[in-house]
C-alpha positions as CSV (number, residue, x, y, z in Angstrom):
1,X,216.5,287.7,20.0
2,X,216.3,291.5,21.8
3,X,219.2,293.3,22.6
4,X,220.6,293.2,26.1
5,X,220.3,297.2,26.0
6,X,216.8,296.5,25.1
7,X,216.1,293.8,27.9
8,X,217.7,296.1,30.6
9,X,215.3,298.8,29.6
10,X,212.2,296.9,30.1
11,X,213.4,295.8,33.5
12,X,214.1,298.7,34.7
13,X,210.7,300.3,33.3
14,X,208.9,297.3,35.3
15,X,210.8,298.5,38.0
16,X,210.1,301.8,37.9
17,X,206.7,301.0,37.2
18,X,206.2,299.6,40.8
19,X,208.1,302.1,42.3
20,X,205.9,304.9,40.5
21,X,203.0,302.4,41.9
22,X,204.0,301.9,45.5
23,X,206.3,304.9,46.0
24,X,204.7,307.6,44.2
25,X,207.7,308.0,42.3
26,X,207.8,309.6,38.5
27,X,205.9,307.2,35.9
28,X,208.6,305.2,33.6
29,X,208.9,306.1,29.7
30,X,210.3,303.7,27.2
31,X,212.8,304.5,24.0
32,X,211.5,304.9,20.8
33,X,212.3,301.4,19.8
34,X,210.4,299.6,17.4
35,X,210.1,296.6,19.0
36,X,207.6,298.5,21.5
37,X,205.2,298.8,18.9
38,X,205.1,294.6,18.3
39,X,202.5,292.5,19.9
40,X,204.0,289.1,21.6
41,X,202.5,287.4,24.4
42,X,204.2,288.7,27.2
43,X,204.6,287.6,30.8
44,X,205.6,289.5,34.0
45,X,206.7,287.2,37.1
46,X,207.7,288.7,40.6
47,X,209.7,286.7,43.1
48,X,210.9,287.8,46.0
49,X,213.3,285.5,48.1
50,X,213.4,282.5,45.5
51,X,209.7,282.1,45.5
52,X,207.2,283.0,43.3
53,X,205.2,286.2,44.0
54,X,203.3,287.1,41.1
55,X,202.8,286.2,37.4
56,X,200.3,287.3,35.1
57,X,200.6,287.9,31.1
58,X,199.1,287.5,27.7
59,X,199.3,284.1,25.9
60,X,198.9,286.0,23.0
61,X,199.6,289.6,22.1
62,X,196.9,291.7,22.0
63,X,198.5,294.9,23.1
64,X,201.6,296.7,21.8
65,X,204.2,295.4,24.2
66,X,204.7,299.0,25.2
67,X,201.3,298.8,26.5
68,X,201.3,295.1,27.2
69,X,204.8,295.6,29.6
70,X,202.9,297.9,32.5
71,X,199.6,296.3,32.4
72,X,201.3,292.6,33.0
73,X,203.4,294.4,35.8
74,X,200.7,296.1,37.1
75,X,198.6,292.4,37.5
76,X,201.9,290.6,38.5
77,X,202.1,292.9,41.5
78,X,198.5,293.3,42.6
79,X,195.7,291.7,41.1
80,X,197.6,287.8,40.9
81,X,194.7,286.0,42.5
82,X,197.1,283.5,44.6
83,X,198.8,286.5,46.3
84,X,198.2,289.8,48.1
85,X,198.9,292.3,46.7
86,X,202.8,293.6,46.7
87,X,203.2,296.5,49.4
88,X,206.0,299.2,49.6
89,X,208.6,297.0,52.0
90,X,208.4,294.1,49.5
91,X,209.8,295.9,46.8
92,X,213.7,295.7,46.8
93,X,213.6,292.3,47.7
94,X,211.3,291.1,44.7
95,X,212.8,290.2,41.4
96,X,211.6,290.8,37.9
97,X,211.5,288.4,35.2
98,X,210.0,289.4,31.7
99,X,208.9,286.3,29.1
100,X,208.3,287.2,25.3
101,X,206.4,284.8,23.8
102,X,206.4,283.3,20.3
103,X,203.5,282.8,18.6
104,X,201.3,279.5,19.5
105,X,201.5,276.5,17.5
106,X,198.9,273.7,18.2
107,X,200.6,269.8,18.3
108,X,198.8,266.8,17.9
109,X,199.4,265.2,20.8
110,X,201.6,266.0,24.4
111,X,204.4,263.8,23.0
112,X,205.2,266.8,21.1
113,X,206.1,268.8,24.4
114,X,210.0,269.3,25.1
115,X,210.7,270.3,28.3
116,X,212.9,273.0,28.7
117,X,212.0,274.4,25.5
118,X,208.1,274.7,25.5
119,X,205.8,276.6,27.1
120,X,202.4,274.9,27.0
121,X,198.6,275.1,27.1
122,X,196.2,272.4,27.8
123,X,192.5,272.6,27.2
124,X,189.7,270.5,27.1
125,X,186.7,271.9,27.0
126,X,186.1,275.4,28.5
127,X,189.2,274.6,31.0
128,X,192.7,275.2,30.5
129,X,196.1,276.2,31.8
130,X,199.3,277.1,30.9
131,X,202.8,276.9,32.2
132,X,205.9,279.1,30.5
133,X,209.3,276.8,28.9
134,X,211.0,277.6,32.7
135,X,208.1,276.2,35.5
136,X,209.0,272.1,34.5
137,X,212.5,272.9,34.6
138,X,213.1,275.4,37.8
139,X,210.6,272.3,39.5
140,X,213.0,269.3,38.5
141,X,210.0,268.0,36.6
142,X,209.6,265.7,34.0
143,X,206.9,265.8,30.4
144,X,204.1,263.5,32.7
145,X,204.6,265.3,36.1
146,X,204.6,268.7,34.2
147,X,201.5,267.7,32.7
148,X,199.9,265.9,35.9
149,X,200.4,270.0,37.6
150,X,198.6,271.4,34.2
151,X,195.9,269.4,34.3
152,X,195.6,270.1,38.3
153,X,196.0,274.3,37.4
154,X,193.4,273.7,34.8
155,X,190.9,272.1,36.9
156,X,190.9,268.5,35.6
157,X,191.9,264.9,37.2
158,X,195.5,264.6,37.2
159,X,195.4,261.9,34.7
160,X,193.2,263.7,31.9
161,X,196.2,264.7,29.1
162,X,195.9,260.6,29.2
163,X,192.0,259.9,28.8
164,X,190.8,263.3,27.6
165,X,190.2,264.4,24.4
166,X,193.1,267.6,25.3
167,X,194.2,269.8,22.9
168,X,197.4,270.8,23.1
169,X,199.5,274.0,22.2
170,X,203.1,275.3,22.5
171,X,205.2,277.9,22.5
172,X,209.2,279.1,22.7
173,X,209.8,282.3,25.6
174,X,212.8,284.3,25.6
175,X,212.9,285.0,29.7
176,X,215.6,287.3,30.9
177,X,215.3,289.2,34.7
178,X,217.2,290.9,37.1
179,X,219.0,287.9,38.4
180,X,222.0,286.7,36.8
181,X,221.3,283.3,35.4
């Protein structure tokens, strides 16, 4: 688990991030911590009043988290394909939320899935999707309605995690944001 002192610090780099974005306002710098050198899949959401207004990350870590941190911030807030990008006025109502990833396990079938505790990725084929541990929870949803919207996001009938050959993978987020729990 990271430090609270360590979670505050990313925070308020993201959010100095899109303030040195939108505002022009000096670039953010991160401590010497080690744990900015490790490579988890990351994920940066924006909301801004409740709903959802950007999220973009990496599955997988393929950067060093310090590097990983601004570039997910940086898609969060303007290259999320669902929304325009985040201007200037938006910015003190929008609420950062930061997901570190473990790494992804592959399970045999979706009965495997525990809602509320995995993140997951479908795929069949060349199509997939993913949702982190918190989307089936913060939308009342249970393990077949959870996967019906996956298979939806990935591009598939609703029904495929039931007649498709799907492969299935999961994953564990620690998710802390600005917003008290």
């Amino acid at each position: 688990m990271t430090g609270i002192k360590i979670k505050n610090e990313m925070l308020c780099a993201v959010r100095a991030y899109l303030r040195y974005r939108l505002l022009k306002e000096k670039a953010p710098t991160l401590s010497a911590d080690p744990i900015y050198n490790t490579r988890p899949g990351l994920f940066v959401t924006l909301h801004n009043h409740g709903e959802l207004r950007g999220c973009i990350g990496y599955i997988e870590g393929i950067r060093p988290l310090s590097r990983a941190l601004f570039e997910m911030a940086d898609a969060a807030a303007f290259r999320d394909p669902r929304f325009p990008a985040l201007r200037a006025e938006e910015l003190e109502e929008t609420d950062i939320e930061i997901s570190l990833l473990s790494p992804l396990q592959k399970v045999d079938s979706y009965r495997d899935i525990e809602i509320g505790k995995h993140g997951m990725i479908l795929k069949k084929g060349m199509q997939q999707a993913v949702f982190l541990p918190q989307v089936a929870t913060e939308q009342g949803w249970d393990l077949k309605t959870t996967l019906q919207h996956l298979c939806l996001k990935a591009g598939l009938p609703v029904d495929a995690f039931l007649k498709s050959k799907c492969e299935f993978y999961v994953f564990t987020a620690e998710v802390f944001g600005e917003k008290p729990e």
